[in-house]
N, C-alpha and C positions, 0 to 999 in steps of 0.2 A: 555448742560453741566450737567454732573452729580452730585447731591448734597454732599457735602465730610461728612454726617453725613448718606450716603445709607447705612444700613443694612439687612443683608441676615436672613432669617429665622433659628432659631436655629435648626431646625429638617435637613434643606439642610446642615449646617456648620456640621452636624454628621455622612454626607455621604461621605467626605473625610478630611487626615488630612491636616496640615499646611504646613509639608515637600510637600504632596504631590498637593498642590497647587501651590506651589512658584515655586516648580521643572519644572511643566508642563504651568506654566502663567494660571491656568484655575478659575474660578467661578461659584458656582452652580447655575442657579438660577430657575428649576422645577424637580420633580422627579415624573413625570404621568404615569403608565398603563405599569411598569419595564424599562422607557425610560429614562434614567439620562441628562436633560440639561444644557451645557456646555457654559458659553462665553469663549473667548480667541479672539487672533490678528490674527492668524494662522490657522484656521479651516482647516486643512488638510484631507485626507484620510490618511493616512498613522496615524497621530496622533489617529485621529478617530479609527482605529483597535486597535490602542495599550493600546489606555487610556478603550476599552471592556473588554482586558483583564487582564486590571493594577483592575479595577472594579468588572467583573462580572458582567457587565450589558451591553445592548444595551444602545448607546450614540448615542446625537446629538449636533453640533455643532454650534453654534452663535455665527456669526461674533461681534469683538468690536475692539476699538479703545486703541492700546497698553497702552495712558494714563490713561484710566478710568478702564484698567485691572490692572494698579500699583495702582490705586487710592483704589478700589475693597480690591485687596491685605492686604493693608496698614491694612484700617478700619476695617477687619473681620477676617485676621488672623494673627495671631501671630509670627515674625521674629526672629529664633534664630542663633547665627554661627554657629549651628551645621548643619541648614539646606543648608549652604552653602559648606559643604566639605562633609555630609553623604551621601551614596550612594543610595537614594531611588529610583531607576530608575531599580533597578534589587536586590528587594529583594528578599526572599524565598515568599513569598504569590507573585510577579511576576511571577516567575520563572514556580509555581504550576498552577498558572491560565493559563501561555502563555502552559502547556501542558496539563492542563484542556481544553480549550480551541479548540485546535488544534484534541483533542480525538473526541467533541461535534462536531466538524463540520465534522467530516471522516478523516481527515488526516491518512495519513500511518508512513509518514515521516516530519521530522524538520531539515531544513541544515541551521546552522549557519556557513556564510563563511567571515572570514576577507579579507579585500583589503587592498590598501593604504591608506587611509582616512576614513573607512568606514566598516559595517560588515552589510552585510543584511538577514535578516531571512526568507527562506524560508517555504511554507507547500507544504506536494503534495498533491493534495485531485483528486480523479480518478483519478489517474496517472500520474497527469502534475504538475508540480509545481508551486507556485503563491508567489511571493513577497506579505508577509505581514508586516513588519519592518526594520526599516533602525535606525542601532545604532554606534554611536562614536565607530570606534577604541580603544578612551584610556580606555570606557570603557567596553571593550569587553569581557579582560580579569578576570573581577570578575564572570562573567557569566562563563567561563570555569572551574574557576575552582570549583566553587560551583557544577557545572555537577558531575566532577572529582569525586569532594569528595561523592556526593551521590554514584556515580557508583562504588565507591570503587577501583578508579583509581591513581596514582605517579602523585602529581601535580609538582614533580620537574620535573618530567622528560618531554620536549617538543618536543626531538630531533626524539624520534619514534611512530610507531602509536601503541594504545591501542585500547584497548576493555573491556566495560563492561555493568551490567548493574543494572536498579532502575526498584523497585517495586514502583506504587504509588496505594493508598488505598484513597478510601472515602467511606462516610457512603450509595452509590447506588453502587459503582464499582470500583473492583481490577485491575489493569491492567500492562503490563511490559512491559521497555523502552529500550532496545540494544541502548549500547553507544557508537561510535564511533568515536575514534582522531584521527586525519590526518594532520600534519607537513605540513605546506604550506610555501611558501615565506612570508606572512604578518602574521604569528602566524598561531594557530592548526584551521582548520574545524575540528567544530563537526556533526553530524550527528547520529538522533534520532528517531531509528525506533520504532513505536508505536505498539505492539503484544498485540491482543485480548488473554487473557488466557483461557476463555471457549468457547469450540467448541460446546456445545451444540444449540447455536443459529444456527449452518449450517445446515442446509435442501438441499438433495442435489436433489429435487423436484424444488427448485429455482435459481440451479447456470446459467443456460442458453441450458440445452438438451432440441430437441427437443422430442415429445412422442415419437417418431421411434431410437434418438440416446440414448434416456433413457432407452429403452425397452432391446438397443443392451447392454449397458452398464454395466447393469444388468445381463444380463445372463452371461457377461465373469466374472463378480467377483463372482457370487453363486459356481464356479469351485473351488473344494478343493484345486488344486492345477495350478503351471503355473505363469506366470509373465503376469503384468500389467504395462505398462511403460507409462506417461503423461511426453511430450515433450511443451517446449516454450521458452520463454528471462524470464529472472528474472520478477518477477513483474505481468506475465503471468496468476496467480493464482494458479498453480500447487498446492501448500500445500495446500489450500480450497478446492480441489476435491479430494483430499485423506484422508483427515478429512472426509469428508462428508461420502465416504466411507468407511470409518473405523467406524463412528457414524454408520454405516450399518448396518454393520459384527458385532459388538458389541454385543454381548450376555455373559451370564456365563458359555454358556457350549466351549467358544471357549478362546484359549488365544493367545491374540495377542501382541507383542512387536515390538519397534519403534527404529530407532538409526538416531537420527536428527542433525541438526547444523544450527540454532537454535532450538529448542523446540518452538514453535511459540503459541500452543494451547495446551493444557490441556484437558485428556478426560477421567473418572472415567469408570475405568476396564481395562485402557491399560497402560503396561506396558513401559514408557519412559527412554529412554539413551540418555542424553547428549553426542555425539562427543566431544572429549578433545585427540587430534591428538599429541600435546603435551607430550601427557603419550604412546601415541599408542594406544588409544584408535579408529580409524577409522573405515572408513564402513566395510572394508573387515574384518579384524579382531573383529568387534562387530558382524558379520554375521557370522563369524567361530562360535563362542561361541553363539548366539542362538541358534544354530542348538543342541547344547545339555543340551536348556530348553524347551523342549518338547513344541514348536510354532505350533499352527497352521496355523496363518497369520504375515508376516514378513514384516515391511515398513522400506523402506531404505530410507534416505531422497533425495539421489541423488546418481546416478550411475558416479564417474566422472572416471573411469580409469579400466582396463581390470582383473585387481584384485578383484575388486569390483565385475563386468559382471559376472566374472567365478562365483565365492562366489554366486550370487543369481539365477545362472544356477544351479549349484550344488544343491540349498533350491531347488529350483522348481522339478527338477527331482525327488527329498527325499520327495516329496508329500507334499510341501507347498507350498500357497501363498505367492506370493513376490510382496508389491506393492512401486513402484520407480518412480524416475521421471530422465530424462535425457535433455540435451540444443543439439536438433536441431530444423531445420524449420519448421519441417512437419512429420506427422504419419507416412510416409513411408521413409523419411530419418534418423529415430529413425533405423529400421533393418539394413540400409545402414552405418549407425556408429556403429553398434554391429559388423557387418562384418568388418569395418576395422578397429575396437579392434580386431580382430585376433582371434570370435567367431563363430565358423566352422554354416555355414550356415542352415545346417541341425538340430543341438542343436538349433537354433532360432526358427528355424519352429514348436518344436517336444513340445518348452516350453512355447511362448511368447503365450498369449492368446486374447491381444486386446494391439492396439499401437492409441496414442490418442495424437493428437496436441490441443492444445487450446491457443486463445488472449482472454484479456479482452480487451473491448470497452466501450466509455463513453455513457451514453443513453441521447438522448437530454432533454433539457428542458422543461414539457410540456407547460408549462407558457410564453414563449416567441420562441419556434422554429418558425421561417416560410418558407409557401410550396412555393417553385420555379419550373421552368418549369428546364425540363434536356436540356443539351446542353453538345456538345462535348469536348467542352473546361476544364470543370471539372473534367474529364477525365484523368487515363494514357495517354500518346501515344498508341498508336495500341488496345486499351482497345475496346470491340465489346460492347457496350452498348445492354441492353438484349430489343426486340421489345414493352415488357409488364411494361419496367421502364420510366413511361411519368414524373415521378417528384422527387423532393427531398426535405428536410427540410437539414434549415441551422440556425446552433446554432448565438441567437444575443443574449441573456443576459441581467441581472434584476436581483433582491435584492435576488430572491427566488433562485438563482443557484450563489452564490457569484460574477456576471456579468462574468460567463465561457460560460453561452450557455450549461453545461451541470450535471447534476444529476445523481450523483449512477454511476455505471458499470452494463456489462452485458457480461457473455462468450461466446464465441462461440468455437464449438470441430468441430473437426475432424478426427471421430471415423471408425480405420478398425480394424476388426476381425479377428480374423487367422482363416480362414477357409482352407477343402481339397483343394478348387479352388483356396487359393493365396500359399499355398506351391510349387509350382512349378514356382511362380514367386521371392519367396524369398530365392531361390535353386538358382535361372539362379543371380539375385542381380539384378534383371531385375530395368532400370535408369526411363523407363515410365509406369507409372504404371496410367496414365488419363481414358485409355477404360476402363480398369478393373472397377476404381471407379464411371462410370458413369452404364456400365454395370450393378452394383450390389446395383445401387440405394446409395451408398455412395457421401454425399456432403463437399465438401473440404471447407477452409475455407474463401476461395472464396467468391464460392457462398453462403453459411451462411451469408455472409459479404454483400454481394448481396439483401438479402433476408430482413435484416436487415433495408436496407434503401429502400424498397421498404414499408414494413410496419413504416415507419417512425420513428423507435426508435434511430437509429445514421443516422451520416451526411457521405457524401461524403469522407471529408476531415479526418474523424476519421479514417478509414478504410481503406485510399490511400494506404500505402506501400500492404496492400492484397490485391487489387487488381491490385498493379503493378506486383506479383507474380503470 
């Protein structure tokens, strides 16, 4: 039994306050080596992430006995009614840490999504999303609208979705938030895309070419002029390889301008256009009008409609670079959607200079992957397992990759060139284009994907839908 005259050290009593004691049932009782120790009745994970970022600190939990954490309570902190109706559970230093937070470990994105009873906080970190909080419904809604009002968002209004968005600044790093509300049946999802502002950290030495698709890649963007088109799914990395080259092409004696939606990066010397389709601002019509500010390099941030297509056939022909990106599956069904935009096949050939597929893949963990024998079962159906593939690593997970099994991403392309030898296949709209790419020493992203788990950076299971393709 605990003695009812137990006191906490005054330096532990000044590492959180009274509100936020009572709120979360917690008591300090060590703070070693940046690791803050917690009693409570409930040592949860869940609480455990929350109360890191309620903190800014790594936490651990100790287990106690609910008695002796009211007992705790009593004798060291101080009771007021205010602490029982203020809202400490989602102040502005919560709100800042859960997207501090979310920045420091990699996140891209943040979904907060209400249910019936419940609203749980997503991150996506590589691409997948991970439950990190689970909060009350009733109060869900102060967290919305505190968003709201940072992103300069109509907190009356609930019925439609919006958009907008937060700068947040600290004394190591600036960075910008795309806000997004989305009207559900149990109140708005938000969702909180996290955008690096400097492009300067992209090396495009590092995105995932290998020396042979770097070498190719290279030579088709030195071309004054011609089109460059990067095909994928959202999410794919397209804008980080157009960045990267655009960090390239970067010089003083060249000028280059951009027409984005969103602006995602920031890069001193290039000239940026926010999309604002609203005013008529669009791709087509922001590509009309470059073409008489004397461009020498033109990035469209997506080719979505045959107006668009024309407009940066037209830059290309006029002796500019056009670099775009469009959504199909594959580097050779990038020409086969140009063609059934109703863009004469011939203009394709005469302009497009390099057409490039790319996926991002998660890389395993080197800290806990382990190597298994292959077996077929792992396998697509009809999947021909390659003679020289005897094994595989499979992500199991540990403290160093937040128990995913996996760290980082990595690209992989799938890089063809327009050369004389494929003009007469993208004349015919020819549907198999295999011999050609094996012929010409071009690897799909297949086999990248292949190659991949053969050197053991991803798993099987990462890279299933390309190999069922």
């Amino acid at each position: 039994m605990m003695e009812k005259d137990y006191k906490i050290a005054t330096s532990l009593l000044q590492l959180i306050s009274s509100q936020q004691a009572y709120y979360y049932k917690i008591i300090p009782v060590d703070f070693k080596n940046e690791i803050l120790s917690l009693k409570t009745h409930k040592p949860t994970e869940n609480l455990k992430r929350e109360l890191q970022v309620v903190f800014g600190k790594q936490i651990e939990l100790l287990a106690e006995t609910s008695e002796n954490i009211q007992l705790l309570l009593s004798n060291n902190f101080r009771k007021t009614e205010a602490h029982q109706t203020e809202d400490l559970h989602y102040t502005e230093d919560f709100l800042e840490n859960l997207l501090l937070s979310a920045k420091d470990i990699g996140s891209s994105d943040i979904h907060f999504e209400p249910y019936e009873q419940k609203c749980r906080v997503r991150f996506r970190i590589d691409g997948k999303l991970k439950e990190y909080y689970i909060i009350d419904l009733s109060e869900y809604p102060v967290i919305v609208n505190k968003l709201k009002i940072k992103a300069g968002l109509d907190i009356s209004e609930k019925r439609l979705p919006q958009d907008g968005r937060i700068t947040i600044k600290t004394s190591q790093d600036e960075f910008d938030i795309r806000v997004s509300s989305l009207p559900t049946l149990h109140g708005e999802k938000i969702v909180l895309r996290i955008l690096s502002k400097d492009a300067n950290h992209i090396d495009i030495n590092e995105l995932g070419f290998s020396v042979k698709e770097l070498k190719t890649y290279k030579q088709t963007i030195k071309k004054t002029n011609g089109i460059v088109l990067i095909s994928g799914p959202t999410g794919s990395g397209k804008t980080t390889t157009l960045y990267a080259t655009l960090k390239l092409l970067n010089d003083d004696k060249t000028n280059i301008v951009t027409i984005e939606d969103p602006i995602e990066y920031t890069l001193e010397g290039i000239n940026q256009v926010q999309l604002k389709e609203n005013i008529g601002l669009d791709f087509s019509s922001a590509l009309r009008t470059f073409l008489r500010q004397d461009p020498d390099i033109i990035m469209v941030g997506e080719i979505r409609d045959v107006k668009t297509a024309n407009m940066a056939i037209r830059a290309a022909l006029t002796g500019h670079l056009v670099l775009s990106t469009i959504h199909t599956n594959s580097a050779w069904a990038t020409i086969s959607r140009l063609i059934d935009m109703g863009i004469p096949a011939f203009l394709i050939a005469s302009t497009l200079n390099v057409s490039i597929a790319q996926r991002l893949v998660r890389k395993l963990c080197d800290d806990c992957k382990q190597e298994k024998p292959i077996t077929n079962e792992i396998f697509p159906e009809n999947f021909s397992v390659p003679k020289d593939l005897t094994k595989h690593h499979v992500a199991m997970g540990c403290p160093n990759c937040y128990h995913t099994g996996y760290v980082g991403r990595k690209a992989i392309y799938e890089i063809i060139p327009v050369t004389k030898t494929l003009v007469p296949h993208i004349k015919q709209n020819d549907l198999e284009i295999n011999d050609y790419l094996v012929e010409n020493e071009i690897y799909s992203l297949k086999l990248n994907a292949i190659s991949l788990i053969k050197q053991g950076v991803t798993s099987v299971d990462e890279v299933y839908a390309l190999l069922i393709d």
